[in-house]
mmCIF file of the N, C-alpha and C atoms, coordinates in Angstrom:
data_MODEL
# 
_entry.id   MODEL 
# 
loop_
_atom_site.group_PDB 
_atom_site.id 
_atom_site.type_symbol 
_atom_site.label_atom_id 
_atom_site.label_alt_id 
_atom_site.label_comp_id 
_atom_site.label_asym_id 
_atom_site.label_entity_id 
_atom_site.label_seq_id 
_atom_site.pdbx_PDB_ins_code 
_atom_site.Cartn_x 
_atom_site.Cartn_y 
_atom_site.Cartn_z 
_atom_site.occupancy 
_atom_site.B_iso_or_equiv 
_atom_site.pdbx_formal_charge 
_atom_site.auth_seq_id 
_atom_site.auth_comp_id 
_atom_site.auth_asym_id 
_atom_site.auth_atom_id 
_atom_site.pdbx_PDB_model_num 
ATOM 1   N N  . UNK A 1 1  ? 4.801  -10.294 53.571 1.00 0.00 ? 1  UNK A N  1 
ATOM 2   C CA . UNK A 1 1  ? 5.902  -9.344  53.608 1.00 0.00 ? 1  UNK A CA 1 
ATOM 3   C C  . UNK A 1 1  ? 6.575  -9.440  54.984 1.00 0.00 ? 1  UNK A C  1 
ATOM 4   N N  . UNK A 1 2  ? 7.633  -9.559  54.947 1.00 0.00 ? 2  UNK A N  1 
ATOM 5   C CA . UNK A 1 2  ? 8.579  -9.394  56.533 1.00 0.00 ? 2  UNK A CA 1 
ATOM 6   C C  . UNK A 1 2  ? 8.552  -7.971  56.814 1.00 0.00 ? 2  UNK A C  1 
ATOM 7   N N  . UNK A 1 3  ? 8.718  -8.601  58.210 1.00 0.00 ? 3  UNK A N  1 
ATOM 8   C CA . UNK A 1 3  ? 8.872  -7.492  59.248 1.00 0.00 ? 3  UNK A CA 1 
ATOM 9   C C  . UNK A 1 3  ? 10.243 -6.697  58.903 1.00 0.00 ? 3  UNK A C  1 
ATOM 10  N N  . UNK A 1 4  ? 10.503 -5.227  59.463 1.00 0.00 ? 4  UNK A N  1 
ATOM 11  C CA . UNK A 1 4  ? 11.641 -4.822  59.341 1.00 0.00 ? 4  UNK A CA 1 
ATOM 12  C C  . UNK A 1 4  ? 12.036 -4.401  60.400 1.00 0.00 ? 4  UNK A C  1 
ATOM 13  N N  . UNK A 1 5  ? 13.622 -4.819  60.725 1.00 0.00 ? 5  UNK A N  1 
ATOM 14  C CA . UNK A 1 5  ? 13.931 -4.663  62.177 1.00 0.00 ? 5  UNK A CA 1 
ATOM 15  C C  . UNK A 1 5  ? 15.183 -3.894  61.878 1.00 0.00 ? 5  UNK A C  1 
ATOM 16  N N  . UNK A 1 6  ? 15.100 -2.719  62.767 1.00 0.00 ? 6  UNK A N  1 
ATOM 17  C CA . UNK A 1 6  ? 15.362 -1.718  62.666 1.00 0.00 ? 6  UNK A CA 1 
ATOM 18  C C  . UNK A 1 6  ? 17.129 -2.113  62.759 1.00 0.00 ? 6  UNK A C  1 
ATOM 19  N N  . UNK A 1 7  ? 18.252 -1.757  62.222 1.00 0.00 ? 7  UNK A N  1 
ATOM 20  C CA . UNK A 1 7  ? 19.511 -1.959  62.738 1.00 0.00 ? 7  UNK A CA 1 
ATOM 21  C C  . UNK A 1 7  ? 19.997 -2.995  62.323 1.00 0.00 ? 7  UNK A C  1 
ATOM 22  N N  . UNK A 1 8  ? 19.109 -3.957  60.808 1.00 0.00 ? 8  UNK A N  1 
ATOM 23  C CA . UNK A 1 8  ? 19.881 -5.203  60.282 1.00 0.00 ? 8  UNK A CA 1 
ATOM 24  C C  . UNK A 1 8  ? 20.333 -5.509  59.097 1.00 0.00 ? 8  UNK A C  1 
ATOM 25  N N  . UNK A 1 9  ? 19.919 -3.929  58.113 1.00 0.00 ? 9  UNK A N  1 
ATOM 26  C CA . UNK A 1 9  ? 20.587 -3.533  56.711 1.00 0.00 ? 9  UNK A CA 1 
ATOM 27  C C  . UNK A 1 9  ? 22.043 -3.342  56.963 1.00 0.00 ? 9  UNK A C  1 
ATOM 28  N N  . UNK A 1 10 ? 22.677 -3.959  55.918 1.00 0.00 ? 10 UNK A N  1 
ATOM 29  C CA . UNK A 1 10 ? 24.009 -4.418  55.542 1.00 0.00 ? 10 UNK A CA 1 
ATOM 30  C C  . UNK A 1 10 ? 24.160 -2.792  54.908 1.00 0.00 ? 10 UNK A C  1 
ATOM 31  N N  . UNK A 1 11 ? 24.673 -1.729  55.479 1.00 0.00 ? 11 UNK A N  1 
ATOM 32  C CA . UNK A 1 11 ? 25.496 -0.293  54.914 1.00 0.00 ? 11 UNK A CA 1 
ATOM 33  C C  . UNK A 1 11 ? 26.594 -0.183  54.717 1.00 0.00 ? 11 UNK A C  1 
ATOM 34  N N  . UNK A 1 12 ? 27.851 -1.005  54.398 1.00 0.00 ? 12 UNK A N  1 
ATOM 35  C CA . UNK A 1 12 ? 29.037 -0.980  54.488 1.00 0.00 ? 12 UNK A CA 1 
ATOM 36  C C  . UNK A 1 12 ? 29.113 -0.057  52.947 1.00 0.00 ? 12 UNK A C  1 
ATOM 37  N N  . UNK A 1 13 ? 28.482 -0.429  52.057 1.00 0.00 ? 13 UNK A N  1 
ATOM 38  C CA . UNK A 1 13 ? 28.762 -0.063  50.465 1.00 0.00 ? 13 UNK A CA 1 
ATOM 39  C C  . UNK A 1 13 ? 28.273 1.369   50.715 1.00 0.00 ? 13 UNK A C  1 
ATOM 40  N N  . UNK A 1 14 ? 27.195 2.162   51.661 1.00 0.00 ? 14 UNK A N  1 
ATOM 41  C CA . UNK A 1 14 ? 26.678 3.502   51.719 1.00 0.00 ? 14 UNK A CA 1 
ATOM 42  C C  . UNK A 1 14 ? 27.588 4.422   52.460 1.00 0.00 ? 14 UNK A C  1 
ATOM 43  N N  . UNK A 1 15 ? 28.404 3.404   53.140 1.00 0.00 ? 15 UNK A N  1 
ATOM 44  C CA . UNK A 1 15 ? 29.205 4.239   54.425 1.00 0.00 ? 15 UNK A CA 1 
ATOM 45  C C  . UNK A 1 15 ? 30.469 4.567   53.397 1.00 0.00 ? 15 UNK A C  1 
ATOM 46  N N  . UNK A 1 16 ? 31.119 3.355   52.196 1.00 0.00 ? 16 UNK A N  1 
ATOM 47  C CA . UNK A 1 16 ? 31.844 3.648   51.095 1.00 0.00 ? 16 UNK A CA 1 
ATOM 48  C C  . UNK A 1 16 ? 31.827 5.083   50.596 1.00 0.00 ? 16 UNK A C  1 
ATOM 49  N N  . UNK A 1 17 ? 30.689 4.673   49.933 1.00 0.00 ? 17 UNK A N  1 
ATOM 50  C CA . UNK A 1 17 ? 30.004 6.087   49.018 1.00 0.00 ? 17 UNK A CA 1 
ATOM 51  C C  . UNK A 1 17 ? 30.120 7.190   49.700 1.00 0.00 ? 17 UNK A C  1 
ATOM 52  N N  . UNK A 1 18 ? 29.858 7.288   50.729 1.00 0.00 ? 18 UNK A N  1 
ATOM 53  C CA . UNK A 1 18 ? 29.620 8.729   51.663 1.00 0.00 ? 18 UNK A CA 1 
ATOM 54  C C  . UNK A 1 18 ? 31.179 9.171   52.218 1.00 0.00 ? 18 UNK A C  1 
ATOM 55  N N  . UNK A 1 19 ? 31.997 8.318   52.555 1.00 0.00 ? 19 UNK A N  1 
ATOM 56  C CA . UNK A 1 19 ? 33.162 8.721   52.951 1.00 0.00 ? 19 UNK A CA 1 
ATOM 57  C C  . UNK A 1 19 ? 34.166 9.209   51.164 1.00 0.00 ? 19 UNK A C  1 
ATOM 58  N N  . UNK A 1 20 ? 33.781 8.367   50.371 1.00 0.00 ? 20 UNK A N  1 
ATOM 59  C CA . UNK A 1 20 ? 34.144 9.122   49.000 1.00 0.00 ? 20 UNK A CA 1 
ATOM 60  C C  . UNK A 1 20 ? 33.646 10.322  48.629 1.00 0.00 ? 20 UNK A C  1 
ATOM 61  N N  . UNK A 1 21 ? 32.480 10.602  48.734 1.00 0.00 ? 21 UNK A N  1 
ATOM 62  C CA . UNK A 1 21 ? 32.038 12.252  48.975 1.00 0.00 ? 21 UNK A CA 1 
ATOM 63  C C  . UNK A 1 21 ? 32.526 13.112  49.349 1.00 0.00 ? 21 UNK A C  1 
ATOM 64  N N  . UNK A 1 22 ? 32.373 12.514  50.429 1.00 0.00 ? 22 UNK A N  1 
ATOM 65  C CA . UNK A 1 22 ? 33.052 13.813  51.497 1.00 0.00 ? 22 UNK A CA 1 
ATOM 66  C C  . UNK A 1 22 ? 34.747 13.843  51.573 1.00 0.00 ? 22 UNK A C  1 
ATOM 67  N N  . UNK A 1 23 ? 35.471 13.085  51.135 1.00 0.00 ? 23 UNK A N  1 
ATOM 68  C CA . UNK A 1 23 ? 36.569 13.264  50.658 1.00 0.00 ? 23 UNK A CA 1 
ATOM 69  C C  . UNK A 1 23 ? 36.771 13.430  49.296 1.00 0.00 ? 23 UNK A C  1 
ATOM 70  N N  . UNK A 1 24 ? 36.182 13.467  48.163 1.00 0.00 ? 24 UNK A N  1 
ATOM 71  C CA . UNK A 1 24 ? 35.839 14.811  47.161 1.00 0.00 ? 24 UNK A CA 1 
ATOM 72  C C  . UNK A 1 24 ? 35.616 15.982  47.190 1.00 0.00 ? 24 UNK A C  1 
ATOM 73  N N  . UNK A 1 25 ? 34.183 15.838  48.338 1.00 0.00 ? 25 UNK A N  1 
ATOM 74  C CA . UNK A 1 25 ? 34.325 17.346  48.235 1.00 0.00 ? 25 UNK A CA 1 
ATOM 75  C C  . UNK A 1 25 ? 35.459 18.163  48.990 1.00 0.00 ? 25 UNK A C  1 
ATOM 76  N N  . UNK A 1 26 ? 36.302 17.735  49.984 1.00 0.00 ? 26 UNK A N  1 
ATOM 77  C CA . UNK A 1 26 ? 37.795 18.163  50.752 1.00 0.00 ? 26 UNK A CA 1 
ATOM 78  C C  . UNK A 1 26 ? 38.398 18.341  49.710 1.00 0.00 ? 26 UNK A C  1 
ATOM 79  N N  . UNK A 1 27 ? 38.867 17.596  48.762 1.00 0.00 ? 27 UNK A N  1 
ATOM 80  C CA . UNK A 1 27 ? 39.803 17.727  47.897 1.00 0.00 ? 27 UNK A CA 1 
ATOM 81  C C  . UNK A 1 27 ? 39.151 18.879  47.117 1.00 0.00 ? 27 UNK A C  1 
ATOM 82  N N  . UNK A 1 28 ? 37.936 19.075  46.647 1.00 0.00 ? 28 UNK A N  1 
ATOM 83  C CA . UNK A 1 28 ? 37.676 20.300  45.742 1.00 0.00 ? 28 UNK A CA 1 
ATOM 84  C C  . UNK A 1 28 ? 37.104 21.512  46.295 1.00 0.00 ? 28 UNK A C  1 
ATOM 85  N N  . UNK A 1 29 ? 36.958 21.347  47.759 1.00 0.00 ? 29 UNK A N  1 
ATOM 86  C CA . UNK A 1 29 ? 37.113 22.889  47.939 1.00 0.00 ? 29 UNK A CA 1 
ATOM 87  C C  . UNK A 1 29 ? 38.317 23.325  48.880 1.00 0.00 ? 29 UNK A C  1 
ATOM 88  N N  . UNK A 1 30 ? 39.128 21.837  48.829 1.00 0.00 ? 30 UNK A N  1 
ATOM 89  C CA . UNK A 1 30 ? 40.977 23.286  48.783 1.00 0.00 ? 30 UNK A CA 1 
ATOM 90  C C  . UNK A 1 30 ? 41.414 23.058  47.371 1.00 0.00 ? 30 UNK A C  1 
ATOM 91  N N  . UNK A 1 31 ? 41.096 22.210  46.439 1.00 0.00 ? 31 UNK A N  1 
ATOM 92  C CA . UNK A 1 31 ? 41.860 23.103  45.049 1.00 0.00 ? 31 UNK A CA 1 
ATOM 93  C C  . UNK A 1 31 ? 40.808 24.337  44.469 1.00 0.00 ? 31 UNK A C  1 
ATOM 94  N N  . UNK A 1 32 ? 39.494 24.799  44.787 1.00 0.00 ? 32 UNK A N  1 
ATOM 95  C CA . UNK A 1 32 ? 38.941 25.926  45.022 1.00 0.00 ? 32 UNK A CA 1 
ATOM 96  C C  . UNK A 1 32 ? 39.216 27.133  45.524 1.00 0.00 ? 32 UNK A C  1 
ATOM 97  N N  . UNK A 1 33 ? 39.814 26.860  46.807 1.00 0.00 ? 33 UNK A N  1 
ATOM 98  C CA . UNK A 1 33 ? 40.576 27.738  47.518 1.00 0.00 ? 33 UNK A CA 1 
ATOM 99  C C  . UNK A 1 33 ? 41.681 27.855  46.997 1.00 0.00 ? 33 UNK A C  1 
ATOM 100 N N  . UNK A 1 34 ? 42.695 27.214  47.091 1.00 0.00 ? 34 UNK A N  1 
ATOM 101 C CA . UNK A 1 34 ? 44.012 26.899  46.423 1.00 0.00 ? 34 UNK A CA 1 
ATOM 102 C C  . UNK A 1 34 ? 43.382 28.345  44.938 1.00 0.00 ? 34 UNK A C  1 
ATOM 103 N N  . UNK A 1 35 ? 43.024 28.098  43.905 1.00 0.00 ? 35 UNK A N  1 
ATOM 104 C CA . UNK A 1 35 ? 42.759 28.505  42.812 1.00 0.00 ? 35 UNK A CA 1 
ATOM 105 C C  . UNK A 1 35 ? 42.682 29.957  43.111 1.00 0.00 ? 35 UNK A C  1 
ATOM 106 N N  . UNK A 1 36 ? 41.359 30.820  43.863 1.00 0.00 ? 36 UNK A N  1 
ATOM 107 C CA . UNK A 1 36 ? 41.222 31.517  44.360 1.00 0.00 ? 36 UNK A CA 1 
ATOM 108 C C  . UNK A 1 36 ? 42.658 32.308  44.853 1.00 0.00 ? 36 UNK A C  1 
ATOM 109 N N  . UNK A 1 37 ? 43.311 31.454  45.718 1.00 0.00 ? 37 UNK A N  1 
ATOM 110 C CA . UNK A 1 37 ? 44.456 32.440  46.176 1.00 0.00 ? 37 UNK A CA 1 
ATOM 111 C C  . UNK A 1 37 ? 45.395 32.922  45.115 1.00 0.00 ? 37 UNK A C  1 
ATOM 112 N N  . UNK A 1 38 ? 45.431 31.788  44.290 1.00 0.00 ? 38 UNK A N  1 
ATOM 113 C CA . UNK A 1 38 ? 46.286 32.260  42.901 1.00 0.00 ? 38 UNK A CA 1 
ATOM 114 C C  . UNK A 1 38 ? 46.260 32.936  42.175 1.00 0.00 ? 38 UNK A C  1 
ATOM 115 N N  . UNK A 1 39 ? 44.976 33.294  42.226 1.00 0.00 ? 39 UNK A N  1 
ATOM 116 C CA . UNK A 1 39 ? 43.775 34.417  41.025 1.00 0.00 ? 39 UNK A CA 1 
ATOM 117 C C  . UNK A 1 39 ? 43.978 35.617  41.677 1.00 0.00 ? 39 UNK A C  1 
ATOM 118 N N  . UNK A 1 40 ? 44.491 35.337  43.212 1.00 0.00 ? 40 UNK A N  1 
ATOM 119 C CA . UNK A 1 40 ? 44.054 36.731  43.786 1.00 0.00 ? 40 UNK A CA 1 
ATOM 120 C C  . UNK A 1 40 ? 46.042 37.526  43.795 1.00 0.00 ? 40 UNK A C  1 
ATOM 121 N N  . UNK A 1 41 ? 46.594 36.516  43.713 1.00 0.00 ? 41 UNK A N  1 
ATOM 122 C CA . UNK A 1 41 ? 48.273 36.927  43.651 1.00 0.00 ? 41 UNK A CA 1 
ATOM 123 C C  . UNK A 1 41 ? 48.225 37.174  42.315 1.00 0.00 ? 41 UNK A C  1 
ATOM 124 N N  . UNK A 1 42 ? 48.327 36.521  41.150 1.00 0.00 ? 42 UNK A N  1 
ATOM 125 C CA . UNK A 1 42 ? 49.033 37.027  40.030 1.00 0.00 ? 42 UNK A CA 1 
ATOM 126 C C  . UNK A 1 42 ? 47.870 38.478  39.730 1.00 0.00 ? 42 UNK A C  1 
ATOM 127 N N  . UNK A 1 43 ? 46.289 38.483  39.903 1.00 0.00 ? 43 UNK A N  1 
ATOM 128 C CA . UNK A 1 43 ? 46.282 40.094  39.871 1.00 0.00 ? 43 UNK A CA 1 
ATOM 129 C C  . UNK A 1 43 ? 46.189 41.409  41.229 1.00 0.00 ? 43 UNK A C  1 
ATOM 130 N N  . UNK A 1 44 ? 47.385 40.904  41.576 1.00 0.00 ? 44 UNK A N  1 
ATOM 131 C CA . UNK A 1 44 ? 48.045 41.729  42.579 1.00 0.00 ? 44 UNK A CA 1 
ATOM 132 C C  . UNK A 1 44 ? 49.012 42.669  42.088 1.00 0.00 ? 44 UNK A C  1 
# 
């Protein structure tokens, strides 16, 4: 079995994934918010 040296896994495809996350979840908690404010005007 090889050794594993710390700092030589290829993450480009995890750093993908994770920046798609977290720009999902931005997008769904301001159309969350967004929603919320709307809910809170029309029963005003």
């Amino acid at each position: 079995m090889a050794e594993h040296k710390h700092g030589s896994m290829d993450i480009k495809v995890q750093e993908k994934t994770f920046a798609g996350f977290m720009k999902m979840s931005a997008w769904g908690a301001a159309i969350s918010v967004g929603i919320l404010i709307f809910m809170a005007l029309v029963n005003a």
